[in-house]
VOZA-672774 format. One record per residue: z, x, y negated of N, C-alpha, C in turn; residue in one letter; residue number from 1; chain. Coordinates in steps of 0.1 Angstrom, whole numbers, m for minus. Example, Ala and Ser with C-alpha at 12.3 -4.5 7.8 and 13.67 -1.06 7.14 Angstrom:
<pts>
nw=78; nu=132; nv=57; caw=78; cau=123; cav=45; cw=78; cu=132; cv=33; bapa=A; miba=1; drenlum=A
nw=71; nu=128; nv=22; caw=71; cau=137; cav=11; cw=79; cu=129; cv=0; bapa=S; miba=2; drenlum=A
</pts>
This chain:
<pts>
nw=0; nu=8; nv=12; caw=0; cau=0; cav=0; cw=0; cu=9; cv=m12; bapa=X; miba=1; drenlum=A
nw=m7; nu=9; nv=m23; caw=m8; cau=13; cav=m34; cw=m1; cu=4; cv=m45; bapa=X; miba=2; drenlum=A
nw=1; nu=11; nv=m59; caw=11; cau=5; cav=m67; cw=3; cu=m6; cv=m68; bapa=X; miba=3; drenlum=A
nw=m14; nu=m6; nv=m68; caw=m19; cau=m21; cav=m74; cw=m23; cu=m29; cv=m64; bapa=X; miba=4; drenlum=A
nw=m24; nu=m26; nv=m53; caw=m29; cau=m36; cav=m41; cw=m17; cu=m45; cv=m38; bapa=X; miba=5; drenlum=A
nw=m19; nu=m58; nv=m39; caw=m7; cau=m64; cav=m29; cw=m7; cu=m63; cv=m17; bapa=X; miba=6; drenlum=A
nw=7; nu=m62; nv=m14; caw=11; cau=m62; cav=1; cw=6; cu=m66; cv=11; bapa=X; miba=7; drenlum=A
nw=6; nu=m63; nv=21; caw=3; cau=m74; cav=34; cw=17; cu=m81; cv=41; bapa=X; miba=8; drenlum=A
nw=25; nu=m74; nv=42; caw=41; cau=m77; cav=46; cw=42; cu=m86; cv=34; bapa=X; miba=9; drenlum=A
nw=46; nu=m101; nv=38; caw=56; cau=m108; cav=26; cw=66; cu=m103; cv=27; bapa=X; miba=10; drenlum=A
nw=74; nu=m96; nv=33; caw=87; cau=m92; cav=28; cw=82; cu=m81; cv=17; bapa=X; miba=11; drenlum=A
nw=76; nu=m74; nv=16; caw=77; cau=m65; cav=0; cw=69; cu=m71; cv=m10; bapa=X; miba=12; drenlum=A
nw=70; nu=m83; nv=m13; caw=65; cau=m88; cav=m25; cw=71; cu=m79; cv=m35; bapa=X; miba=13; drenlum=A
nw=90; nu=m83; nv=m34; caw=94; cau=m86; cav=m49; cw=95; cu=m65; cv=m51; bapa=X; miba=14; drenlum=A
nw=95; nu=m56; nv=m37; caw=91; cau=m41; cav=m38; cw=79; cu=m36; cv=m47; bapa=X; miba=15; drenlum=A
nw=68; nu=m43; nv=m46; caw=58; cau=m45; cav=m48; cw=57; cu=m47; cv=m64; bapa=X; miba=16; drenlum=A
nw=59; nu=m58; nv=m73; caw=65; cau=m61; cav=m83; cw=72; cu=m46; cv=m87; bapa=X; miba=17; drenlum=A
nw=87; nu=m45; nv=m82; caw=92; cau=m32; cav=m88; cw=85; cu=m24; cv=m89; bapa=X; miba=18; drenlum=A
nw=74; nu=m21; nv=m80; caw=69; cau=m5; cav=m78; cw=58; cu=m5; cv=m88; bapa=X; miba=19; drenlum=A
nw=49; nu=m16; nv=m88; caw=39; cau=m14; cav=m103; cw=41; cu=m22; cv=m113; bapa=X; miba=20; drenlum=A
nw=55; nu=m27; nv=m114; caw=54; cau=m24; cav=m132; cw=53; cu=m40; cv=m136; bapa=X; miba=21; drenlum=A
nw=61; nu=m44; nv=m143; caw=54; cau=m60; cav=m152; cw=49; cu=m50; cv=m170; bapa=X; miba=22; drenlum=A
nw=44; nu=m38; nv=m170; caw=43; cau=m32; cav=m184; cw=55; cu=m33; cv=m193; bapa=X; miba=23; drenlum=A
nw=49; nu=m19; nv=m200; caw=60; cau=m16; cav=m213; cw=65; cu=m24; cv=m220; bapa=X; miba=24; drenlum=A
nw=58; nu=m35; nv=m224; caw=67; cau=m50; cav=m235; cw=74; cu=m54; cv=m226; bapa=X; miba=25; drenlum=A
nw=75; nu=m58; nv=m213; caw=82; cau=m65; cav=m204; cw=96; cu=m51; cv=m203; bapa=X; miba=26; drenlum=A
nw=95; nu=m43; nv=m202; caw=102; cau=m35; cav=m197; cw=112; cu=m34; cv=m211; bapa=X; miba=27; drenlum=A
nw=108; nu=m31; nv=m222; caw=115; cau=m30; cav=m234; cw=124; cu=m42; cv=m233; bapa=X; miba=28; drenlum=A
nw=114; nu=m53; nv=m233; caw=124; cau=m66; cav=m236; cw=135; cu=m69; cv=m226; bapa=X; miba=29; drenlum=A
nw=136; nu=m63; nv=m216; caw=146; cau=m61; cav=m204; cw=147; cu=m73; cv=m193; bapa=X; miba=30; drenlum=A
nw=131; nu=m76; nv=m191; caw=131; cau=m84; cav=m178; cw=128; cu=m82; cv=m167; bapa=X; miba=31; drenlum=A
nw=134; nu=m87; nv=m160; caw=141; cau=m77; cav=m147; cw=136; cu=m92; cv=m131; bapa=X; miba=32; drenlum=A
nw=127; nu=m89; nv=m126; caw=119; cau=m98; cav=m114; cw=134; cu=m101; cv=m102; bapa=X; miba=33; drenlum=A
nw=136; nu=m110; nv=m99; caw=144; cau=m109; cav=m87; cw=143; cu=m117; cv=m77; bapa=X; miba=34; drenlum=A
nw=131; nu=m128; nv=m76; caw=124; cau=m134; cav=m66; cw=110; cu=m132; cv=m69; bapa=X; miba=35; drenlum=A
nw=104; nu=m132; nv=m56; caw=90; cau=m134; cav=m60; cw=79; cu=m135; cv=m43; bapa=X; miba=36; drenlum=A
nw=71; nu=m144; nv=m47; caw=61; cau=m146; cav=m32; cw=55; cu=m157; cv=m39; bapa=X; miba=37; drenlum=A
nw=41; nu=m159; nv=m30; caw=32; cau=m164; cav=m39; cw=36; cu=m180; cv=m39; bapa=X; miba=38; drenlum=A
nw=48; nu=m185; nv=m36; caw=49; cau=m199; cav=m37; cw=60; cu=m201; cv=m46; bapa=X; miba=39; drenlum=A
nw=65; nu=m188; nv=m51; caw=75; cau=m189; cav=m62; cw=81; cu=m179; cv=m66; bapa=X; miba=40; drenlum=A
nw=81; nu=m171; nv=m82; caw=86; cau=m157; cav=m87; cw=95; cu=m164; cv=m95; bapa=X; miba=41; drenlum=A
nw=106; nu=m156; nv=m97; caw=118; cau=m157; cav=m105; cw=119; cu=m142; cv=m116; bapa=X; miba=42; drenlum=A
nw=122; nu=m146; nv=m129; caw=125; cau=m134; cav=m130; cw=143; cu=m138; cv=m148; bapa=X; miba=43; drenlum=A
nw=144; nu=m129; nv=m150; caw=153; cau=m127; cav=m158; cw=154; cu=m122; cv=m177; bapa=X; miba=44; drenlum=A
nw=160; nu=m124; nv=m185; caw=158; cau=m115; cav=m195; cw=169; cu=m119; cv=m199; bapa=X; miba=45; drenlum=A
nw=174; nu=m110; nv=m210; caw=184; cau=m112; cav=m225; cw=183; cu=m116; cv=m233; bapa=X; miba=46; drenlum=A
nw=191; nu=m125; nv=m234; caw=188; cau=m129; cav=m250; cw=185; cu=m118; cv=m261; bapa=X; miba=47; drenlum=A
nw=199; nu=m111; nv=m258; caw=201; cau=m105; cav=m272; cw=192; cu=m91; cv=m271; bapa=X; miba=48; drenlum=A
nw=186; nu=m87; nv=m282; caw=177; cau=m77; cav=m284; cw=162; cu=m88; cv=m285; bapa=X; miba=49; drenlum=A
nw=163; nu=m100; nv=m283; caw=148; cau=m103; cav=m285; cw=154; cu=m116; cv=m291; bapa=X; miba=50; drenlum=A
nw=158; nu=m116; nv=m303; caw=161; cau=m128; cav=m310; cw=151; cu=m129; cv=m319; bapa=X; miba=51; drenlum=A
nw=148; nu=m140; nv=m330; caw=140; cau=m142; cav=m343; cw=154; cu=m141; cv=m353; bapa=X; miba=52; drenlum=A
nw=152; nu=m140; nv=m363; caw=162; cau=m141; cav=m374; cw=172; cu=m151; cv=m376; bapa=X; miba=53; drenlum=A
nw=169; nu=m162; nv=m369; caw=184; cau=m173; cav=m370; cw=187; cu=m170; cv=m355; bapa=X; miba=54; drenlum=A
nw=187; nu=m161; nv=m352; caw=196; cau=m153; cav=m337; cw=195; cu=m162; cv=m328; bapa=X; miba=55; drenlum=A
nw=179; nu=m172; nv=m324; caw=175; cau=m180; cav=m317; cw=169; cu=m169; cv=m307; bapa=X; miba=56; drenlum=A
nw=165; nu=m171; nv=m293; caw=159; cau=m164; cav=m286; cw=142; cu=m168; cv=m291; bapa=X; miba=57; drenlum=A
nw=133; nu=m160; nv=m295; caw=120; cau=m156; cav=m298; cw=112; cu=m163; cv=m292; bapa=X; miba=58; drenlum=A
nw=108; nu=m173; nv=m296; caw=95; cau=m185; cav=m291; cw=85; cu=m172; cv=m285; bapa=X; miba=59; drenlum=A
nw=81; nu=m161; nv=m293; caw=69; cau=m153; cav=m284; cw=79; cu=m149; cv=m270; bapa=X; miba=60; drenlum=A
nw=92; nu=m141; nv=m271; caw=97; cau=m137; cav=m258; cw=96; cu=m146; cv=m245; bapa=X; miba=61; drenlum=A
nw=98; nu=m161; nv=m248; caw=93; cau=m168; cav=m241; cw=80; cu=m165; cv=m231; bapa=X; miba=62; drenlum=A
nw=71; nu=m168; nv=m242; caw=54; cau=m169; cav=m239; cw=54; cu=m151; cv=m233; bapa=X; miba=63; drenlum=A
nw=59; nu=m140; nv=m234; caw=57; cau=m132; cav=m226; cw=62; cu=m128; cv=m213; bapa=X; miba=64; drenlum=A
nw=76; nu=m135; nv=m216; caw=81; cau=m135; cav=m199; cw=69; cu=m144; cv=m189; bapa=X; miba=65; drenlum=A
nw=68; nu=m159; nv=m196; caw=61; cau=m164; cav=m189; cw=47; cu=m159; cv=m185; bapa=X; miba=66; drenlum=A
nw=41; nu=m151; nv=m194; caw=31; cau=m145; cav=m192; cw=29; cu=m129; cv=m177; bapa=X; miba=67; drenlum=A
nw=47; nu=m125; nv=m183; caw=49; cau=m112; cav=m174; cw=49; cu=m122; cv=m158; bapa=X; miba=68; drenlum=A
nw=54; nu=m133; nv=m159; caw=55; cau=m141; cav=m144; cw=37; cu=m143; cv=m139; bapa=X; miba=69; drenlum=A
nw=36; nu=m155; nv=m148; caw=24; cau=m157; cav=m141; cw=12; cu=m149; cv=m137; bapa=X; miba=70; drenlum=A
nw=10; nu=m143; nv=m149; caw=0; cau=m126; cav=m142; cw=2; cu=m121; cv=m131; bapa=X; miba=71; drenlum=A
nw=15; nu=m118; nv=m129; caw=20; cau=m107; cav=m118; cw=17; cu=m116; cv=m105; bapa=X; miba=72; drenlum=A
nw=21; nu=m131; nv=m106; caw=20; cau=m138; cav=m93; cw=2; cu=m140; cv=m90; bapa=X; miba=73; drenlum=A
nw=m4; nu=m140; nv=m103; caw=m18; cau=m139; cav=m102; cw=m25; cu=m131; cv=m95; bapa=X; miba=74; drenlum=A
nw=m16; nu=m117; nv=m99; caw=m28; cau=m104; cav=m92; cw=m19; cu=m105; cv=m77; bapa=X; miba=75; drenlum=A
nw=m5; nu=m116; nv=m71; caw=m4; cau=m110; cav=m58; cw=m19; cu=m119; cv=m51; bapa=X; miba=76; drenlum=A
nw=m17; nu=m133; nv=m56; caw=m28; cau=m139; cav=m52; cw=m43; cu=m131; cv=m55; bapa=X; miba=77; drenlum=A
nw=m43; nu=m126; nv=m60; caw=m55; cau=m119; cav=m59; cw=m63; cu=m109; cv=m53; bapa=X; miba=78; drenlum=A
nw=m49; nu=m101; nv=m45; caw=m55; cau=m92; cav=m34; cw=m60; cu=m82; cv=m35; bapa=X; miba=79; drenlum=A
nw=m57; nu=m74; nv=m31; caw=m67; cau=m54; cav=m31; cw=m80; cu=m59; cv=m34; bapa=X; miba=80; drenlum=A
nw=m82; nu=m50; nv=m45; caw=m95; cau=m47; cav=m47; cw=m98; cu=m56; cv=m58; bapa=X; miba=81; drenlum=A
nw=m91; nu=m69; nv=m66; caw=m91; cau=m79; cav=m73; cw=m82; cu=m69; cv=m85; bapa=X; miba=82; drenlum=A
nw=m82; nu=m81; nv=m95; caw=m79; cau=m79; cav=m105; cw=m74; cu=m92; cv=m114; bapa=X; miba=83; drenlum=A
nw=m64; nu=m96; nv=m120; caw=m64; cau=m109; cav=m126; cw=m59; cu=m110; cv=m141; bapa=X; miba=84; drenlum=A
nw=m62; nu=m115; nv=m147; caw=m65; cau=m111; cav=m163; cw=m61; cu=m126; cv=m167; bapa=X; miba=85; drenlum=A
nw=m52; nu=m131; nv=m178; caw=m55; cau=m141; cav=m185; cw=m62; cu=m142; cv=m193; bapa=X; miba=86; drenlum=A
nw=m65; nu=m154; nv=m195; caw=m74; cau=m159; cav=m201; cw=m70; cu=m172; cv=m212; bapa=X; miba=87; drenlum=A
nw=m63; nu=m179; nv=m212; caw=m51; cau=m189; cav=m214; cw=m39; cu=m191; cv=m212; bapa=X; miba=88; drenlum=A
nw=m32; nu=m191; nv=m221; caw=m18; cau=m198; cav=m222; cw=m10; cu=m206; cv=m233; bapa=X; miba=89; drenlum=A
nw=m3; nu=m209; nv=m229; caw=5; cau=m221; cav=m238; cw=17; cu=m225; cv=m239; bapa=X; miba=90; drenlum=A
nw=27; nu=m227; nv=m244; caw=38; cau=m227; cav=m241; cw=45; cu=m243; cv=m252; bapa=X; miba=91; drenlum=A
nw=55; nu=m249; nv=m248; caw=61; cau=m257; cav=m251; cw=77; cu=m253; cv=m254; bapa=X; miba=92; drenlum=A
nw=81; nu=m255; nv=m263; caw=98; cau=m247; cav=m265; cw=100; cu=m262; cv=m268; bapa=X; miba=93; drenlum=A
nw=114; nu=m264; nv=m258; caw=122; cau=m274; cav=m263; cw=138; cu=m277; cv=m262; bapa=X; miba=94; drenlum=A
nw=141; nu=m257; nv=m262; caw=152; cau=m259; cav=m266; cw=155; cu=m247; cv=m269; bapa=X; miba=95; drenlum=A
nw=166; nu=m239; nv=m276; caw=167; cau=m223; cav=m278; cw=177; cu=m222; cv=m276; bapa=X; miba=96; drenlum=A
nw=177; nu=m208; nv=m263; caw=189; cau=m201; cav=m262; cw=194; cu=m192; cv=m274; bapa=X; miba=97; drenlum=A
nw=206; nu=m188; nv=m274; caw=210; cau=m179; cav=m284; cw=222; cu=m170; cv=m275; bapa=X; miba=98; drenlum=A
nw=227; nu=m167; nv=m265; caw=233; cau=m161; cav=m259; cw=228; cu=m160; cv=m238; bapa=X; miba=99; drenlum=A
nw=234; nu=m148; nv=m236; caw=232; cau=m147; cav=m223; cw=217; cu=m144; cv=m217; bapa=X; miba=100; drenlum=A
nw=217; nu=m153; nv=m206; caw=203; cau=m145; cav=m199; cw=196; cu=m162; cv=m200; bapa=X; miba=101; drenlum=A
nw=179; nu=m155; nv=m201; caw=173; cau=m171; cav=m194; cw=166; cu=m165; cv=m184; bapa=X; miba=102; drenlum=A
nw=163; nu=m174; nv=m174; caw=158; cau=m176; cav=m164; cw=146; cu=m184; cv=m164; bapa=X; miba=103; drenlum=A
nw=133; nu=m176; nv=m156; caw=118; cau=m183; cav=m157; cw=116; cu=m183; cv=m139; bapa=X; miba=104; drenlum=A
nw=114; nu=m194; nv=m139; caw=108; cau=m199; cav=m124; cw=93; cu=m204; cv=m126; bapa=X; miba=105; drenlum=A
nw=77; nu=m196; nv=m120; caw=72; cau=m198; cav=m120; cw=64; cu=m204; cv=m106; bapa=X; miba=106; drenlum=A
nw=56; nu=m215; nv=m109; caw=52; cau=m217; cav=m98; cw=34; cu=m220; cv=m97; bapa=X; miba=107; drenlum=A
nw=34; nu=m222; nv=m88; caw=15; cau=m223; cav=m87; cw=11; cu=m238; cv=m87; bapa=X; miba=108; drenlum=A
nw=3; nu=m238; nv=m99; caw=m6; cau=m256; cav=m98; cw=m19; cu=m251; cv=m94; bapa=X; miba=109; drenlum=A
nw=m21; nu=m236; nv=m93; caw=m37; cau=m238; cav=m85; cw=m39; cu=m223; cv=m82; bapa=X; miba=110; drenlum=A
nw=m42; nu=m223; nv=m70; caw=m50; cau=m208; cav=m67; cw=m60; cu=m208; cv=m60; bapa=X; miba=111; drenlum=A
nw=m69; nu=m207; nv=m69; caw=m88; cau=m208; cav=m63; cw=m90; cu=m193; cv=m65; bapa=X; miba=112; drenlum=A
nw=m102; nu=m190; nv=m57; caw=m108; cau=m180; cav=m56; cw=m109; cu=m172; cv=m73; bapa=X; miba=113; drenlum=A
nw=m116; nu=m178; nv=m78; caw=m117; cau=m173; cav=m94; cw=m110; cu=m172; cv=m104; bapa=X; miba=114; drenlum=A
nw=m99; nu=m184; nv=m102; caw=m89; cau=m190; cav=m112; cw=m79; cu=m190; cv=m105; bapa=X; miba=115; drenlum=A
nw=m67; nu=m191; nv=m113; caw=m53; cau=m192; cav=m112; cw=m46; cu=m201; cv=m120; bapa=X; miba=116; drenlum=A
nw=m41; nu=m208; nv=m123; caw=m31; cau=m216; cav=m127; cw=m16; cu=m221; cv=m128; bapa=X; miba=117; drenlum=A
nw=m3; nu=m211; nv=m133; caw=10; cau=m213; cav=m127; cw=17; cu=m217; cv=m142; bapa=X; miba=118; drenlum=A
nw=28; nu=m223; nv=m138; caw=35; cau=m235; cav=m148; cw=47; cu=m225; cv=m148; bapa=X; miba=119; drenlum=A
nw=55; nu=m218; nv=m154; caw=68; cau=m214; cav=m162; cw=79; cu=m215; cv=m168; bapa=X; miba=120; drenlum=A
nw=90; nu=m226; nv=m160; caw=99; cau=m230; cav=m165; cw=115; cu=m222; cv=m169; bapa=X; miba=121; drenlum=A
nw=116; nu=m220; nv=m184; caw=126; cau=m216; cav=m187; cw=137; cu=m221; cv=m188; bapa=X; miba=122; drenlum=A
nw=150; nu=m216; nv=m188; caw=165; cau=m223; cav=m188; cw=174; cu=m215; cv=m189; bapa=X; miba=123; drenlum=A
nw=180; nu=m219; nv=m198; caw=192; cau=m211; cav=m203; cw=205; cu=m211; cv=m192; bapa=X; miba=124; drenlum=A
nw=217; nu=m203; nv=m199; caw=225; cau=m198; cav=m188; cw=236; cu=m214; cv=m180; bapa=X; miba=125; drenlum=A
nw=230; nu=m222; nv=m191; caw=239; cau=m236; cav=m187; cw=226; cu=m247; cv=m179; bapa=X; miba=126; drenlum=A
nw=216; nu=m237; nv=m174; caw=202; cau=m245; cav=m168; cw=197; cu=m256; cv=m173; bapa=X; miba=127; drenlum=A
nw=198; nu=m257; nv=m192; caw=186; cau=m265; cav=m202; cw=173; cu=m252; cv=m202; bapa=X; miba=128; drenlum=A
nw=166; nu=m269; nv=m200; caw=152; cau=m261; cav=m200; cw=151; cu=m260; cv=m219; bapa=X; miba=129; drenlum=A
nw=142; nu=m248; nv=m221; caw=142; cau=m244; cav=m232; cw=126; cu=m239; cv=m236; bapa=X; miba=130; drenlum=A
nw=121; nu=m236; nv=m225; caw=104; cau=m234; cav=m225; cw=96; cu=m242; cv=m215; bapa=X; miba=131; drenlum=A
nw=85; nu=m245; nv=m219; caw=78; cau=m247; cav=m202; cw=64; cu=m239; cv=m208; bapa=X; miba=132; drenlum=A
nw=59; nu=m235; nv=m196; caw=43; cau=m225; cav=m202; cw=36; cu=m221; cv=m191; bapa=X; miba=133; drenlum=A
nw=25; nu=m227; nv=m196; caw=14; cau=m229; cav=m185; cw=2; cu=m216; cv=m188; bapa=X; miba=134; drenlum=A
nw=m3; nu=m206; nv=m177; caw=m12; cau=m196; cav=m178; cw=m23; cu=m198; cv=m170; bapa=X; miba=135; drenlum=A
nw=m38; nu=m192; nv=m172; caw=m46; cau=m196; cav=m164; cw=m51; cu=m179; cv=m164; bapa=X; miba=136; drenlum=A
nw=m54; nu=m178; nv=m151; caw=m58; cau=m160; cav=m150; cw=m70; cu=m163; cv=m141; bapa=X; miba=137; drenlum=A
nw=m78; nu=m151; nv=m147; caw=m93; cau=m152; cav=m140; cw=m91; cu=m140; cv=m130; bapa=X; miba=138; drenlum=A
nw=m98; nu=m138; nv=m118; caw=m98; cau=m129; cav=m108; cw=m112; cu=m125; cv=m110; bapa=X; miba=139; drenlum=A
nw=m111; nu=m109; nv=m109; caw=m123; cau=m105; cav=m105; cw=m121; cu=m95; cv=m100; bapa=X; miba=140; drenlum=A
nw=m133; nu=m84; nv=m98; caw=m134; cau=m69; cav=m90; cw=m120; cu=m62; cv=m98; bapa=X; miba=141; drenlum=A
nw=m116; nu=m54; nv=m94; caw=m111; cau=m43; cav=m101; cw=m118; cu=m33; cv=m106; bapa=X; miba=142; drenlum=A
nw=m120; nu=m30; nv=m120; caw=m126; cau=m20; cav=m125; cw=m123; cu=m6; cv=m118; bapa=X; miba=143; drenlum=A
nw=m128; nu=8; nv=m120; caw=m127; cau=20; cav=m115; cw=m117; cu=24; cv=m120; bapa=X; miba=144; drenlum=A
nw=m115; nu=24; nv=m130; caw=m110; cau=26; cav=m142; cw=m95; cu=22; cv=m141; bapa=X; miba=145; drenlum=A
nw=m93; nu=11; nv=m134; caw=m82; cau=1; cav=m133; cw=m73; cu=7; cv=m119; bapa=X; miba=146; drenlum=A
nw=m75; nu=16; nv=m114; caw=m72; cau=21; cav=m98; cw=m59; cu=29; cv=m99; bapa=X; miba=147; drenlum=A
</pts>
């Protein structure tokens, strides 16, 4: 297995995940994967360090966790040799944390050969939903470049 090929073992998904990376914005903002398989990824973050100025948790930190989920669950569906790229997203905030951790549970409304589609539901540490965010990722070859 290489850092960008997914697994063949479902048990090293969420190894898998660790070992290549959700990228440096994900990594700064301190979110941290702790389930993951292609029927459902979990992952984590802090509030604090990614607030907006009325020390609300960051409508964008949202849309990137959800983005760091759905991608990742994208390229597992995607497979060696693939590649999965968004293309759309969107997010709904309907409620703001200001302390502790939120939690994103992401799941799949569609995995076709070409396209992807997973829904991202956030919740604060008292489990109010506070985001929901929907990504659509396109699969294709992996570039050379991309290896």
């Amino acid at each position: 297995m290489t850092e960008q090929d997914a697994p063949a073992n479902t048990t090293d998904y969420l190894a898998w995940t660790k070992a290549r990376g959700a990228g440096d914005l994900a990594d700064k903002m301190g979110i941290e994967f702790t389930e993951f398989s292609l029927d459902r990824a979990v992952a984590r973050m802090p509030v604090a360090g990614n607030t907006q100025p009325a020390m609300l948790l960051h409508g964008g930190a949202y849309v990137v966790m959800g983005e760091s989920l759905g991608s990742m669950s994208a390229n597992l569906h995607a497979g060696p040799g693939k590649i999965a790229v968004g293309i759309e997203i969107n997010a709904s905030h309907t409620g703001s944390a200001t302390s502790g951790y939120v939690e994103a549970v992401c799941t799949p409304i569609h995995l076709g050969r070409t396209l992807t589609t997973h829904e991202i539901v956030v919740t604060d540490d008292r489990g109010r939903r506070c985001s929901t965010i929907r990504i659509t990722n396109l699969i294709m070859d992996r570039p050379e470049s991309a290896s």
